[in-house]
Steps between C-alpha positions, in 0.01 A plus 500: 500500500762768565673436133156588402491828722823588406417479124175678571720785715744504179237557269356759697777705535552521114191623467527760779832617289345579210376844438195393340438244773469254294792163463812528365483281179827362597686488805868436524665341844866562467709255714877643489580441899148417660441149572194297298174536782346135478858341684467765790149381487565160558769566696215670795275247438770216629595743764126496641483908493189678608352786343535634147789349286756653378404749182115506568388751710187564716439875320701514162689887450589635157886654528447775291896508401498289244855431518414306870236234329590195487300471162490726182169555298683418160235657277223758631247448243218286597287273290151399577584134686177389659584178584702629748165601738376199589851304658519810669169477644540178553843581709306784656177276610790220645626690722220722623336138605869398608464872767130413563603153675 
């Protein structure tokens, strides 16, 4: 479930970026010197860690420096992608249920 936040927080954050509030149509996640997130994911999981794991947090910022993202919006146009609404949704209606519990 948290890859599935953490997506959902990822996506989110692109489309907070743009200007037009709408997705980036691609997003870039350069890795010179950062380490890939799904080992240190594991890696907490084994440990038995409580809380949020590493790289998904409980309210998502946007750093408005975009020199201090860990992710580049590659192209700032946008084209219509519908099928992009209803996994969201689908992520969104998860973990509402997931809080509700």
């Amino acid at each position: 479930m948290y890859v599935a936040e953490g997506l959902a927080q990822t996506c989110y954050l692109g489309y907070r970026d743009m200007p037009s509030g709408l997705g980036p149509e691609e997003m870039r996640f350069p890795s010179q010197g950062a380490q890939k997130w799904y080992p240190i994911y594991t890696d907490w999981i084994s440990s038995h860690s409580r809380g949020v794991p590493p790289g998904v947090f409980k309210e998502p910022k946007v750093q408005p420096d975009e020199n201090k993202r860990d992710y580049r919006n590659q192209r700032n146009s946008y084209l219509l992608r519908p099928e992009v609404f209803v996994p969201l949704t689908k992520v969104h209606i998860a973990l509402t249920l997931r809080c509700a519990i």
